[in-house]
N, C-alpha and C positions, 0 to 999 in steps of 0.2 A: 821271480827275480829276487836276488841278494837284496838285502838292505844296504849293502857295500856299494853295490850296484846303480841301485837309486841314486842313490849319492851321490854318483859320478857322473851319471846323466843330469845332473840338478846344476852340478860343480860346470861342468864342460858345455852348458847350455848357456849358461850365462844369464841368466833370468832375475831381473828384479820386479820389486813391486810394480813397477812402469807396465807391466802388462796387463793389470786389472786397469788400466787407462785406458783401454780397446774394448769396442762398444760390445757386448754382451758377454762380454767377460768373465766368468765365475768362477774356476779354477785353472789347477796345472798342473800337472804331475808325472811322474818318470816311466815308461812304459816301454813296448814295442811296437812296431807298426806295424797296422794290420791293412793290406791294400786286396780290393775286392774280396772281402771276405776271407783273406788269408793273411793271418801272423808270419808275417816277415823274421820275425826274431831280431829286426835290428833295432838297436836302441831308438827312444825317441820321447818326444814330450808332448803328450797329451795333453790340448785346452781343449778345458771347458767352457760353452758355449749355452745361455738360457734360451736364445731363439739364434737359430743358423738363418744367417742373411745370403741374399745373394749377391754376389761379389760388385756386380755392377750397381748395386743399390746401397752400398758401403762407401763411403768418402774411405779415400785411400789409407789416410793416417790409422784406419781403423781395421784395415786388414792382419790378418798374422800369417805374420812370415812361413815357408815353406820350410825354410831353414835358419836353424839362431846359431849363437859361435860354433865355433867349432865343428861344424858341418851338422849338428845335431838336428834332425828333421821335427816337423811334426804332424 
């Protein structure tokens, strides 16, 4: 991927600091999806995670979204 690229996945995500608020939280960054073991190729944001929880064991506020502006997945 472009560094242009990146970019615009960073730009059209809409991300600020507020997401290191989210309980395991360690990074983010601009990618593609990769769904069962296969690169999609479509853009997307990739968080970082130090221990993956399980959803029901997550107070809600602490979940990450499927999708951020712009239709931008993750």
């Amino acid at each position: 991927m472009k560094p242009e690229e990146e970019k615009e996945i960073i730009r059209l995500a809409g991300l600020k600091d507020g997401i290191f608020d989210l309980k395991n939280v360690q990074s983010f960054y601009p990618g593609t999806k990769v769904k069962n073991g296969v690169d999609t190729g479509e853009p997307c944001m990739i968080i970082g995670v130090t221990k993956k929880e399980d959803i029901n064991k997550l107070d809600p506020k602490d979940w990450i979204p499927s999708n951020l502006a712009n239709g931008i997945k993750t």
